[in-house]
N, C-alpha and C positions, 0 to 999 in steps of 0.2 A: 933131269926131270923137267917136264916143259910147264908153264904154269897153267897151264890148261889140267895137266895131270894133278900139280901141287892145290890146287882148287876144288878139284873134284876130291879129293882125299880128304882134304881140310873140313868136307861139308859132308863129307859120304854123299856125292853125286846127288843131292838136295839143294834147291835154289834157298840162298843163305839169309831171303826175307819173308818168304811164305812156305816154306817148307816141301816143295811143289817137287815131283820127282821128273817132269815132262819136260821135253825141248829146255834143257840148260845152256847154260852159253856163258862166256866170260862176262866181265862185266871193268871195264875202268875209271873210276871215281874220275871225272872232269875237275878242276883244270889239268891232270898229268898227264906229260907227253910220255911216258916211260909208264910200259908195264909189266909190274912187277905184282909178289901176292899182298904185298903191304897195300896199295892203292887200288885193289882188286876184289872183285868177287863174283861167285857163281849166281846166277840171276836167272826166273823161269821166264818164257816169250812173253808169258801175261804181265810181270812186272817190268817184265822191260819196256816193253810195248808202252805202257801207262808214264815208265821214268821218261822215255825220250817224246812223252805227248805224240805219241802214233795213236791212240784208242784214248776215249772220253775215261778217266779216272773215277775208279770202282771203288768208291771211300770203303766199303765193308771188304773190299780184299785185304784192304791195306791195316786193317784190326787184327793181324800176324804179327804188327810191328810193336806191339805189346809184349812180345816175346822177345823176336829178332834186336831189339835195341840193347840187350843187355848182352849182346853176343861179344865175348871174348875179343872179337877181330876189329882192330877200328874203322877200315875198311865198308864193314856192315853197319858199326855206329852212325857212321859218316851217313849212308844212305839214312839208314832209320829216320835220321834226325831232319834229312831234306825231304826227304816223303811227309813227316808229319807234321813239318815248314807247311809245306804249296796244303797239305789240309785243315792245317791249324783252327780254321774259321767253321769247322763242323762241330768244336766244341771240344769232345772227347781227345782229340789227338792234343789240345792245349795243355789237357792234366797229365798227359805223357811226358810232352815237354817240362812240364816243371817237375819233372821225377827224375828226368834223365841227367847224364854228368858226363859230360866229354871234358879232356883235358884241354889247356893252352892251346896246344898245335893242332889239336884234332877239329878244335871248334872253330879257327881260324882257318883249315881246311876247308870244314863243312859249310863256311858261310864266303866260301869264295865265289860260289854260283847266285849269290845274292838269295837264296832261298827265303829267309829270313825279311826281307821286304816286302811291303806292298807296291803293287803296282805301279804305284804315281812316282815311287822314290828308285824303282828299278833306272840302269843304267842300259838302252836298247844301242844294240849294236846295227849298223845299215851300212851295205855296201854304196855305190857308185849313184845305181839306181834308186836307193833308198829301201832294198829288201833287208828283210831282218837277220843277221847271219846269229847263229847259234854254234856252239862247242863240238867240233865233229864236222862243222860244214867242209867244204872243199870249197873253191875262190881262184881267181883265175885274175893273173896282174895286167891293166890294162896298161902300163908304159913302162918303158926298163926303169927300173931302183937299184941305183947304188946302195950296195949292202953296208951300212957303218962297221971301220973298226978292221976292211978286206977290200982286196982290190976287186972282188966280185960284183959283176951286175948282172941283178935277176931281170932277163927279160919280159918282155910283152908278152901274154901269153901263155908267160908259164904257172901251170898251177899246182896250187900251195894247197893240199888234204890234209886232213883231220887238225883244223886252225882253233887255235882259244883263245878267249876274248879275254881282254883287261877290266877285270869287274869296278877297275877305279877311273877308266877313262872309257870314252864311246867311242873313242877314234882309233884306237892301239888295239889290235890283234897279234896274235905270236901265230909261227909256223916255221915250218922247216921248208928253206930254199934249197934246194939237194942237200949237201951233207949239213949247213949251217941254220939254227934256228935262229929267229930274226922276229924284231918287231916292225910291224906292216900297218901303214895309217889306210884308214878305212874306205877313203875316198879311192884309192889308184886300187881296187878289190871289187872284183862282179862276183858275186856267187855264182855258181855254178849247179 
């Protein structure tokens, strides 16, 4: 069964944070390069749109997550709990937070996107140029890199999709150079 199928089943064909039955679509909790239903979930266009900062963030959509956080799947937890991070400062979503309970792993998960910071302590990532690269970018190597650890060298050129950022350093991104993931320092990386 593909997880597209095991998702839809798990949610009855419902987006797993606003209950929305329209334009569904997978969903995979950032930093994981593997997806599986563990670090997964069913997401409607409107909340996705809002997660990945495409469309200005609709604080009363996101008063679903009243519900959605106590969802079985940690997965959804994990969202819940970064949604109600980046709104915290409306007030209402703060008495959320001090209700909610993720475990050890799950909250060390959920705060690997920095959510949980304010701005000035955020950690920004910048390619070559100085653009800001985000989780998902694609990136393009501006001089061959010897890959540690293999006799591989990833060319000039070649580019490196769906890359995640080191939320503890500014200069370290992961990606996968064909078959091998690899850490990639920020400067020898143009966004693309």
């Amino acid at each position: 069964m593909s997880l597209s199928q095991m998702l839809q089943d798990r949610s009855h064909a419902t987006c797993e944070l606003c209950t929305s039955k329209t334009n569904t679509r997978d969903y995979n909790i950032p930093p994981s390069l593997t997806e599986n239903v563990d670090n997964s979930l069913l997401v409607c266009a409107n909340c996705y749109d809002q997660i990945e900062g495409n469309t200005e963030m609709d604080v009363n959509h996101w008063r679903c997550l009243n519900d959605s956080m106590w969802s079985e799947h940690v997965a959804v937890q994990i969202m819940a709990w970064r949604m109600l991070q980046r709104l915290r400062a409306e007030g209402w979503p703060k008495d959320l937070l001090d209700m909610m309970y993720l475990d050890d792993d799950a909250l060390a998960l959920a705060r690997a996107t920095g959510e949980h910071k304010d701005d000035s302590e955020k950690i920004i990532h910048r390619d070559v140029n100085g653009v800001i690269l985000e989780n998902g970018d694609a990136v393009v190597l501006i001089k061959d890199l010897k890959i540690k650890g293999s006799s591989q060298v990833a060319k000039q050129g070649t580019a490196v999709r769906n890359i995640r950022l080191d939320r503890e350093n500014a200069t370290y991104i992961e990606g996968k150079v064909g078959p091998t993931l690899t850490v990639i320092v920020t400067e020898y990386v143009k966004k693309i």
